[in-house]
C-alpha positions, 0 to 999 in steps of 0.5 A: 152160366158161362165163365171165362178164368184167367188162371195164376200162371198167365196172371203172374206172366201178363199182370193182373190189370191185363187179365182182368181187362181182357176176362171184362172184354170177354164177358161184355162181348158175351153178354152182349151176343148172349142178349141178341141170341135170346130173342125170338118168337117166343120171347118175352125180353125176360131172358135178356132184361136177366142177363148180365156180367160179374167179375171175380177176383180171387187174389189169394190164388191170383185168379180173374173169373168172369160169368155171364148169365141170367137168373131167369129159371128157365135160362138152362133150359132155353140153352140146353133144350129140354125133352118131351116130357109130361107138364105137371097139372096143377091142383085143381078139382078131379075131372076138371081139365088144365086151360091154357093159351097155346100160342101155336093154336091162337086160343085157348085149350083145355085137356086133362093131360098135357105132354110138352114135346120137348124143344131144341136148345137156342144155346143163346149163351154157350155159343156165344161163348165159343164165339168170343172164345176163338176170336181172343183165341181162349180155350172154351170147355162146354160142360154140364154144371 
């Protein structure tokens, strides 16, 4: 998820209208980036059909956030990557292999242990988020959540 806070000291010096126009602007030029970026070969259209913007106000503490994200399970891991690791088997009888379609061979396969070899992150979000964040001059922290 990517979130851009306006906090109360630039809220009270600029006005909450302002504030919350430009977190708005932000998170739509975000997500906008964010949609382009999820494409590609092995796209399925899901991750940007997910990926939308919600704003926050916190009135009490005089605070604007903005998020920019998917509900989709596998956003974290299309972004960050994943390392190689063994995919779970599913049940099924002993001595029966997992069958599968594997995109990269064009058919189907079957084996009875299965190691994913782990692939680079798309960073379909955080570097859009860095992206917008120099261009209206912000302050972007990219951190494991």
């Amino acid at each position: 998820m990517a979130t851009v806070i306006i906090h109360h000291d630039e809220v009270r010096r600029i006005g909450f209208k302002r504030c919350f126009e430009a977190v708005y602007d932000a998170c739509s030029e975000v997500e906008t980036l964010a949609k382009e970026r999820s494409r590609g070969p092995y796209s399925t259209g899901y991750l940007a059909l997910t990926t939308e913007k919600r704003i926050r106000l916190q009135e009490t503490l005089q605070t604007v956030i903005g998020t920019v994200g998917s509900d989709a399970y596998y956003a974290k891991v299309a972004n960050d990557g994943a390392k190689a690791h063994p995919i779970p088997i599913p049940r099924r009888p002993p001595g029966k292999k997992m069958r599968f379609y594997w995109r990269k061979v064009g058919s189907m396969v079957a084996f009875y242990n299965v190691k994913h070899p782990g692939m680079k992150g798309k960073e379909w979000l955080t570097e859009p988020l860095r992206v917008v964040g120099r261009k209206h001059n912000f302050r972007v922290l990219i951190y494991e959540g």
